[in-house]
C-alpha positions as CSV (number, residue, x, y, z in Angstrom):
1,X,0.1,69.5,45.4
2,X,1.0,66.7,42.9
3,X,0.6,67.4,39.1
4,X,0.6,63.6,38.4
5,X,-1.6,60.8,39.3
6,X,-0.8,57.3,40.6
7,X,-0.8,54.5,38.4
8,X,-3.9,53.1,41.2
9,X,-5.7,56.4,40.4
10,X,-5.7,56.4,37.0
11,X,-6.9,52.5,36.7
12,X,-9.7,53.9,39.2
13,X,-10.8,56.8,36.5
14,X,-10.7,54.7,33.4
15,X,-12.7,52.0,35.4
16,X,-15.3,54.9,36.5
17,X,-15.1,56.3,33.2
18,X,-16.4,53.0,31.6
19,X,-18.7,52.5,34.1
20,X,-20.2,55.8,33.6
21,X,-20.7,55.4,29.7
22,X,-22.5,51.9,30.7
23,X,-25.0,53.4,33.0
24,X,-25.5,56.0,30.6
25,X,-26.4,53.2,27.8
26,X,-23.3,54.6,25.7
27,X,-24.9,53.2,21.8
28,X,-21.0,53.0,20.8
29,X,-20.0,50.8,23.7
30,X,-21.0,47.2,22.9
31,X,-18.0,45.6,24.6
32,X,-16.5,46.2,27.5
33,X,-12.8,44.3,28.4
34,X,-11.9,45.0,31.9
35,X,-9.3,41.6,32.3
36,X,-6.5,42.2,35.2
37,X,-7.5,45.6,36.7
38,X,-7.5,44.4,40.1
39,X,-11.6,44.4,40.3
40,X,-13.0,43.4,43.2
41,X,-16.4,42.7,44.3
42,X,-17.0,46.7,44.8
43,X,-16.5,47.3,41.6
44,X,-18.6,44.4,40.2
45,X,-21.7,45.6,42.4
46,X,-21.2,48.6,40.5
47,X,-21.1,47.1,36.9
48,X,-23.8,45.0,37.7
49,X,-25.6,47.6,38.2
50,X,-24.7,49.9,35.5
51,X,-26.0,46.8,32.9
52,X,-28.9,46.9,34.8
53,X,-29.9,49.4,33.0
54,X,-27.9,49.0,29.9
55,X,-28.9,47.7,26.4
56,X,-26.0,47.9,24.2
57,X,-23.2,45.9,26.2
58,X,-23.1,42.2,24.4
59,X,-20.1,41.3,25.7
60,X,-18.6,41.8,29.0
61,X,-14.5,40.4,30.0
62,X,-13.8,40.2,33.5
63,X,-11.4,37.6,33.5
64,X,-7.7,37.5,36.1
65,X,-9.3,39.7,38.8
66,X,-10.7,39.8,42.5
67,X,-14.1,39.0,41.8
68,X,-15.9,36.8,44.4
69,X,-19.0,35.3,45.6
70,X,-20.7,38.6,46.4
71,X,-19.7,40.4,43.1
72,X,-20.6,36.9,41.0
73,X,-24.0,37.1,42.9
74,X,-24.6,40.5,41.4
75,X,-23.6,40.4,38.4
76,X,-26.0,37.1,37.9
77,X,-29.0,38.9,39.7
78,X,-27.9,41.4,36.4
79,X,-28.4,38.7,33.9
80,X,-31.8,37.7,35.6
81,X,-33.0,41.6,33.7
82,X,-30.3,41.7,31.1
83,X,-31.3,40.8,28.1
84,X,-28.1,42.1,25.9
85,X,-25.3,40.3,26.7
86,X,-24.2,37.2,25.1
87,X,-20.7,36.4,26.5
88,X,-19.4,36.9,30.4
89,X,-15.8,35.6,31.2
90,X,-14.9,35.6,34.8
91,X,-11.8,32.9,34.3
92,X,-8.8,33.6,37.5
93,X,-11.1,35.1,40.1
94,X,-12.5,33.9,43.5
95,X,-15.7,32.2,42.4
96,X,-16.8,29.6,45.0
97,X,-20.0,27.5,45.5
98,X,-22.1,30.8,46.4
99,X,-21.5,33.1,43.3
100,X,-21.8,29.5,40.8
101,X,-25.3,28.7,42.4
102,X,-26.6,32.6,41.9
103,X,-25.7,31.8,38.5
104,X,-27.5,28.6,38.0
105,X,-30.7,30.2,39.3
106,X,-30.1,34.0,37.1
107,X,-29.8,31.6,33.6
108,X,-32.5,29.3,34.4
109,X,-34.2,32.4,32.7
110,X,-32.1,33.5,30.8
111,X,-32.2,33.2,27.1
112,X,-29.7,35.7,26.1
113,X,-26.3,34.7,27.1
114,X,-24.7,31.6,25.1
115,X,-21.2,32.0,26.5
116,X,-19.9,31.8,30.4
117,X,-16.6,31.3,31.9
118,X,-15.9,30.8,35.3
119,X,-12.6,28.9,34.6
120,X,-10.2,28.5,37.3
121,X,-12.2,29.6,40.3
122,X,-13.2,27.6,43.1
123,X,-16.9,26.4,42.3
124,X,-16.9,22.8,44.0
125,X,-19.5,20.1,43.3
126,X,-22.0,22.7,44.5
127,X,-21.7,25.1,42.3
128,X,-20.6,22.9,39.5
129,X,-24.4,20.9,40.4
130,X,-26.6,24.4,40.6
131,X,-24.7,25.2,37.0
132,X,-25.9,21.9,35.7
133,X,-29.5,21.5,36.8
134,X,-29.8,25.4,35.1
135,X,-29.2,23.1,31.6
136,X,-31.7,21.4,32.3
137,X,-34.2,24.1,31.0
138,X,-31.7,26.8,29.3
139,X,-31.7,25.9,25.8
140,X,-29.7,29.1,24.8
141,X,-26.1,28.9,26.5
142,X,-24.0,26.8,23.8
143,X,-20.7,27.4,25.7
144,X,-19.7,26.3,29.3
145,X,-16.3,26.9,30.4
146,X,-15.1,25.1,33.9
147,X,-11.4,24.2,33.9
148,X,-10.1,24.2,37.5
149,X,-12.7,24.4,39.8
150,X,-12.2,21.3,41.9
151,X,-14.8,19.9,40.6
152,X,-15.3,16.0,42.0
153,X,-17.3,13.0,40.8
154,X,-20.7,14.3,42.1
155,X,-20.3,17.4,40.1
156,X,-19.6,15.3,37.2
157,X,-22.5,13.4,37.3
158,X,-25.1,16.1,37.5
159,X,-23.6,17.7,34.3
160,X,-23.8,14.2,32.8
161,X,-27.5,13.4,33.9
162,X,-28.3,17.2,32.5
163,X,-26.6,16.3,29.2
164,X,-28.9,13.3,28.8
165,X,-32.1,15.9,27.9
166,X,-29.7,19.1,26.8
167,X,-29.2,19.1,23.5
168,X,-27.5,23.0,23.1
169,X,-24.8,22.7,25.0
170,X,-21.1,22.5,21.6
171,X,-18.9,23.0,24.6
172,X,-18.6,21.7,28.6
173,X,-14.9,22.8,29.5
174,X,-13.9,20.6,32.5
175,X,-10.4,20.5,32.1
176,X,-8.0,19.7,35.6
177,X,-10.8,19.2,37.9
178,X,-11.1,15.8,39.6
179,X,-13.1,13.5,37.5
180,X,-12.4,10.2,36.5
181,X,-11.5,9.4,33.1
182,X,-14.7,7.0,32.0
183,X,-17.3,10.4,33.6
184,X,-15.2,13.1,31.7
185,X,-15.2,10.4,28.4
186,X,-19.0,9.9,28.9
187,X,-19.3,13.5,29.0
188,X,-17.5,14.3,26.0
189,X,-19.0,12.3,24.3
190,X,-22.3,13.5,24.9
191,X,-21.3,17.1,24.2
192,X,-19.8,16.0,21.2
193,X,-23.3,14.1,20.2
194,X,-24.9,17.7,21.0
195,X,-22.2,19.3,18.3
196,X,-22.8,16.9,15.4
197,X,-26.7,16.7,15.9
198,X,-29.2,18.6,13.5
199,X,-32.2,18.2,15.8
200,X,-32.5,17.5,19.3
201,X,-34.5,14.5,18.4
202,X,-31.5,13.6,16.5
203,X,-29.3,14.4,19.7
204,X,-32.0,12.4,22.0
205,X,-31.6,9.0,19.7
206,X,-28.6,9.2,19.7
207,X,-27.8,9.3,23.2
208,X,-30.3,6.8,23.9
209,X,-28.4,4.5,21.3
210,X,-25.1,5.2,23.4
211,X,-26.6,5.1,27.3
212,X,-29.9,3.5,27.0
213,X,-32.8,5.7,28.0
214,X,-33.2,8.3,30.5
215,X,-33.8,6.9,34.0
216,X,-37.2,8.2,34.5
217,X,-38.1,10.3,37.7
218,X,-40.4,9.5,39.6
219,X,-41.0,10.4,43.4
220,X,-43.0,7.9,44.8
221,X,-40.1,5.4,44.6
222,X,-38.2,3.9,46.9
223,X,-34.6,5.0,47.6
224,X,-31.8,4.0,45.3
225,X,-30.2,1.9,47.6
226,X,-27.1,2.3,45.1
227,X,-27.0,6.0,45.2
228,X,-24.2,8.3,46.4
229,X,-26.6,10.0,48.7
230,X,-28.0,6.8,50.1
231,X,-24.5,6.3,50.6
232,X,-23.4,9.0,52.2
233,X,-26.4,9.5,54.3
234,X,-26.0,5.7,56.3
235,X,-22.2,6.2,56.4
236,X,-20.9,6.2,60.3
237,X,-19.5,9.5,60.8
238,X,-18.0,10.6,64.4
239,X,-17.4,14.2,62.7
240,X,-20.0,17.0,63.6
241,X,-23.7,16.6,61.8
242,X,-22.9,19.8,59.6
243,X,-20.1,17.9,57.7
244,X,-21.9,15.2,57.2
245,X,-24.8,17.8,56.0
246,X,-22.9,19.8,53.6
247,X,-21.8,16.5,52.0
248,X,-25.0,15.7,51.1
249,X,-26.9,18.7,49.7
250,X,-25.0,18.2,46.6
251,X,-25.6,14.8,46.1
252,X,-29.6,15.3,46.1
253,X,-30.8,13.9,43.0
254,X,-34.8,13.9,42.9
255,X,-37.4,14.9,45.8
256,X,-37.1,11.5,47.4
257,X,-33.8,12.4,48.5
258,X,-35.1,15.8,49.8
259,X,-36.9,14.3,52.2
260,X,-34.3,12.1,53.8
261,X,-32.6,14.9,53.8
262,X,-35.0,17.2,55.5
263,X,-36.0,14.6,57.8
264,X,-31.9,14.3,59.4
265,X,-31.9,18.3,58.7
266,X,-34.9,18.1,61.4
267,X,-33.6,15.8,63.7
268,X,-30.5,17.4,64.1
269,X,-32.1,20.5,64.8
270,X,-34.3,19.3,67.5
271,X,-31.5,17.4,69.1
272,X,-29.2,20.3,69.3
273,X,-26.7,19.2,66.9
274,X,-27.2,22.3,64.6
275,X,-28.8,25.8,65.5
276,X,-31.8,27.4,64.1
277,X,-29.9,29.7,61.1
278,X,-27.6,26.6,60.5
279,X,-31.1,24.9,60.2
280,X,-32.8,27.4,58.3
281,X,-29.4,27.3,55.5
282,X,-29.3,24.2,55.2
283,X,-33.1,23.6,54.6
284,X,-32.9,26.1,51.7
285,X,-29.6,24.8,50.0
286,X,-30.8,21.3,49.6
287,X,-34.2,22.4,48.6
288,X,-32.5,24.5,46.3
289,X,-30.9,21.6,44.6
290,X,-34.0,19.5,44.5
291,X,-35.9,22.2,42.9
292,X,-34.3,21.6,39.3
293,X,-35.0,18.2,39.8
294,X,-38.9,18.4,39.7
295,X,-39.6,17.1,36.4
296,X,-42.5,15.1,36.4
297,X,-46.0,15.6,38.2
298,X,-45.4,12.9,41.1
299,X,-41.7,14.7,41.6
300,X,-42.9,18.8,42.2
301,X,-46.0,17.5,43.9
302,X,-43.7,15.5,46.8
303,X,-41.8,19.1,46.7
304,X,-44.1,21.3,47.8
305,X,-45.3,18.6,50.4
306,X,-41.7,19.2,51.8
307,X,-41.7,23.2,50.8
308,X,-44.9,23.3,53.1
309,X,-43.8,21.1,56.2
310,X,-40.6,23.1,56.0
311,X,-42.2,26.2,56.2
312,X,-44.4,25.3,59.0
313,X,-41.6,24.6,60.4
314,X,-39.8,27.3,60.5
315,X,-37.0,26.0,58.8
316,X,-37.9,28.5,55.8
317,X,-39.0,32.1,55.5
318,X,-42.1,33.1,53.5
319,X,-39.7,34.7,50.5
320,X,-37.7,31.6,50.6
321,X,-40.1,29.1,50.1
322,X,-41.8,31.0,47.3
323,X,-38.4,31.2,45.8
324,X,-38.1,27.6,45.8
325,X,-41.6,27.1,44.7
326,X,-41.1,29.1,41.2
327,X,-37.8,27.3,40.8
328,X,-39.7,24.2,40.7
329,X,-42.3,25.1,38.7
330,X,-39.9,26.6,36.5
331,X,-38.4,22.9,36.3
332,X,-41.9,21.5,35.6
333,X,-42.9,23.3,33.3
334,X,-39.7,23.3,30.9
335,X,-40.2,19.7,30.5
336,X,-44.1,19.8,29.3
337,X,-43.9,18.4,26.1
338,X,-45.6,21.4,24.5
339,X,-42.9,23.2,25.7
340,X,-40.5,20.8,24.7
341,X,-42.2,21.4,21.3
342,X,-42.2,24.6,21.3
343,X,-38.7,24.7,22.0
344,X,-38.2,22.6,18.9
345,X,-40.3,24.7,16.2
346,X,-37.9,27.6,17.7
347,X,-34.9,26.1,16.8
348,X,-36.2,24.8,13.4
349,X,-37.4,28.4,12.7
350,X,-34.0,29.8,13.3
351,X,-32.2,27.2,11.2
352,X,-34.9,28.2,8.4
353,X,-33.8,31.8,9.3
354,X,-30.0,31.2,8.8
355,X,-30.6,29.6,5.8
356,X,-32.6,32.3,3.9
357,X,-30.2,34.9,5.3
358,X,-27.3,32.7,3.4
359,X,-29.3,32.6,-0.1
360,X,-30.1,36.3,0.6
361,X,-26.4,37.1,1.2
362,X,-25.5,35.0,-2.2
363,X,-28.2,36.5,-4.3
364,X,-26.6,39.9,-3.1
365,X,-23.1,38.7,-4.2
366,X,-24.9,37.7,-7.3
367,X,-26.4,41.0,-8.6
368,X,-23.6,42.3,-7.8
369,X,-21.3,40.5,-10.2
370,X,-24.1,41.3,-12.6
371,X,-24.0,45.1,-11.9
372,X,-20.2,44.7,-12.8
373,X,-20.4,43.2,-15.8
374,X,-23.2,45.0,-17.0
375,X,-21.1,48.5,-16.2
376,X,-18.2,46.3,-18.3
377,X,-20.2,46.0,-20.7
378,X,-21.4,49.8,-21.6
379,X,-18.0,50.6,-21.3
380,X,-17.3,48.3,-24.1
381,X,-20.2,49.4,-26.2
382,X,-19.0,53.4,-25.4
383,X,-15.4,52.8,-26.6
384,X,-16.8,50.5,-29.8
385,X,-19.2,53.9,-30.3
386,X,-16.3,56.2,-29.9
387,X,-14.3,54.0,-32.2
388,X,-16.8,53.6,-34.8
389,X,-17.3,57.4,-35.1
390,X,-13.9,58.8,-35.8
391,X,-13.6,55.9,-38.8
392,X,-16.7,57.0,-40.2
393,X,-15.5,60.3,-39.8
394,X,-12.0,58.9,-41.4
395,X,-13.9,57.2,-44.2
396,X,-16.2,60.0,-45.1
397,X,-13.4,62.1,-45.9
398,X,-14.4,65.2,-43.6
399,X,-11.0,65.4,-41.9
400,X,-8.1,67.6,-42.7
401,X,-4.6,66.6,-42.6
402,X,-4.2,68.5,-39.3
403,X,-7.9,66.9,-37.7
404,X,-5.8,63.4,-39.0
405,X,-2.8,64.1,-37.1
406,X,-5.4,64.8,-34.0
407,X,-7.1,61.7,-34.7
408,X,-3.4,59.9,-35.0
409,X,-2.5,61.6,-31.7
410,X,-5.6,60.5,-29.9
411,X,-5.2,57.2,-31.2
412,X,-1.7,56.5,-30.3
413,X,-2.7,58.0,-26.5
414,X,-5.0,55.5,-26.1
415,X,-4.2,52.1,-23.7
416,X,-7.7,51.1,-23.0
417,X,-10.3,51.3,-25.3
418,X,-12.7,50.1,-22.3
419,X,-12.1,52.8,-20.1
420,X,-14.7,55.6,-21.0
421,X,-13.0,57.9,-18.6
422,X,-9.2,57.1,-20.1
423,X,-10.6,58.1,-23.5
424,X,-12.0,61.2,-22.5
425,X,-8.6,62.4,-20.8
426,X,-6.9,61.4,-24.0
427,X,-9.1,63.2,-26.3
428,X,-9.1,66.6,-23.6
429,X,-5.0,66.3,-24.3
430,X,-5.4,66.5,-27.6
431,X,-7.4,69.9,-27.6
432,X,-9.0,69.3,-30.8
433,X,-12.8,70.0,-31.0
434,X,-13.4,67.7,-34.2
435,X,-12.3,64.7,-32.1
436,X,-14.2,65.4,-29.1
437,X,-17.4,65.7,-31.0
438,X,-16.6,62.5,-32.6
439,X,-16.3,61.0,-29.2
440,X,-19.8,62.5,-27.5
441,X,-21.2,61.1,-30.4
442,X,-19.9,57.7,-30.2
443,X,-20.8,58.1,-26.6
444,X,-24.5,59.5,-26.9
């Protein structure tokens, strides 16, 4: 029998300790720091769905650990019901495409988180282009960490067209991933126009001073003959049609692409280059991408066209294309302009918020230099009373030599005349009862 345990075993029982007091909604546990324990996806199933159910956790480390696509999946199906926390980090884990797309559809909902890092994992363009098509209709996340992910130009570029109508986003960490230097400048500086801005109207002007205005989107146009997907989609390739497949979903940029897309998707199929599940995955990756690009009436009416044809056939299952079909709409709708309205009158409420809760905090710090001074001041007007009454005792005459010698005593004792309580110690050392009436009634 051993009488110690392993250092493995007692990781484990701290882990399911904390776990435990999350499930049970522990009131004292707001933050929970579980960096380098050697977590896996396991063990982020289970915290997943411990905050489920939890409403006190605001912040929640995870960073230098195991994590991978399934325990990133769960833990952003978490935040689609979690409302509490404000901060994940899952920086040094192993991230992909998979776990960074469950997050871009969770905080397309979202409105509670504003801080997320997924720093050195290994996201790719796809993740990287779920992550920014979910800024283009969360308002709340300020904070975007992404160093390290292998991110390319097509990546970039989404989080660049996304900043062109975001205007919460302070911070876009892209640090070591492979973007060229004009895309990353671009970037920064339309992050740092995002930082600086009091409004987003002020954010939008200004952005449209730097780059113009917004291309507008519009599905019934023809193909960009210049875009990286027309590219990409009439370049000879001997390699198998899957490559050439996965290459494209992430460079999708409107509904009009989804449909060249679908339409190769199809014919591949029905040539027996790819098989039905291959057909089937692909169909909802790519219509997973246009979804967040269904702005305008023309674009998420040509959308569900496609959502329909693929579903008759058979390229989508019933759950999946109404998946798709509220991730559009979700799309559509956050780009009404009462919405976009609505939006604004929030954030202008809240700035009106801050700044009454700052004159509140300095009218607090006021009155309470006033209190102060006003307790200075009686204990002024108690020692000037105290005073006062042993000289009119003095000057009356009333005292005997010894109540003078007392009165000399308690004088010579005394080293602040201010301090009500000093006086009163001096006087008890004393011991003379003359002089301690003389004080209550300078004191009364």
């Amino acid at each position: 029998m051993r009488l110690f345990k392993s250092k493995a075993e007692k990781v484990k029982a701290e882990i399911d300790k904390i776990i435990g007091r999350i499930a049970s909604n522990d009131l004292t546990l707001t933050e929970v720091v579980l960096n380098g324990r050697g977590l896996g996806d396991d063990e982020a199933v289970r915290i997943a769905a411990a905050l489920r159910v939890n409403s006190h956790v605001t912040k929640l480390y995870l960073d230098v650990n195991n994590i991978g696509d399934a325990g990133a999946t769960s833990l952003a199906g978490m935040l689609s019901v979690n409302s509490t926390i404000t901060l994940l980090t899952l920086g040094n884990n192993k991230i992909g495409h998979v776990g960074a797309t469950a997050f871009g559809k969770a905080l397309r909902t979202n409105s509670a988180i504003t801080e997320l890092y997924l720093d050195n994992n290994n996201i790719g363009d796809a993740g990287a282009t779920s992550l920014a098509g979910m800024l283009s209709v969360n308002f709340t996340i300020t904070q975007l960490h992404l160093d390290d992910n292998k991110i390319g130009h097509v990546g970039a570029t989404a989080f660049g067209k996304a900043l062109r109508t975001n205007s919460a986003i302070t911070r876009l960490s892209l640090y070591d991933n492979n973007i060229d230097a004009d895309l990353s400048t671009r970037i920064d500086k339309l992050v740092e126009i995002n930082k600086n801005s009091t409004s987003s109207d002020e954010a939008r002007r200004r952005k449209t001073e730097l780059l113009g205005p917004p291309p507008a989107t519009t599905a019934g146009a023809s193909a960009n003959l210049e875009s990286r997907f027309y590219a990409k989609l009439m370049e000879e390739d001997d390699r198998n049609v899957n490559f050439k497949l996965s290459e494209l979903i992430p460079l999708i940029e409107d509904a009009h692409d989804a449909v060249f897309f679908y339409t190769l998707l199809n014919f591949s199929y029905k040539s027996g280059g790819i098989t039905a599940p291959d057909r089937s995955r692909y169909a909802f990756d790519g219509l997973c991408v246009a979804s967040v690009t269904t702005s305008c009436t023309a674009s998420i009416v040509l959308f569900k066209l496609l959502l329909e044809k693929a579903s008759n056939d058979g390229a989508l299952t019933a759950a999946a294309k109404f998946e798709l079909d509220r991730e559009a709409e979700v799309t559509h709708t956050s780009h009404a302009p009462f919405v976009q309205e609505l939006r604004e009158r929030i954030r202008s409420n809240a700035a009106r918020i801050d700044g009454l809760e700052a004159n509140a905090e300095a009218l607090s710090r006021s009155v309470e230099k006033l209190r102060a001074g006003i307790r200075h001041q009686g204990r002024v007007q108690a020692a000037v009373g105290m005073a006062g009454a042993v000289l009119n005792a003095v000057s009356l005459g009333i005292m005997g030599p010894m109540l003078s010698a007392a009165v000399n005593a308690t004088i010579g004792s005394i080293v602040d005349f201010g301090d009500v309580i000093h006086l009163q110690a001096v006087v008890a050392a004393v011991g003379d009862a003359s002089v301690k009436e003389a004080l209550d009634a300078g004191l009364a």
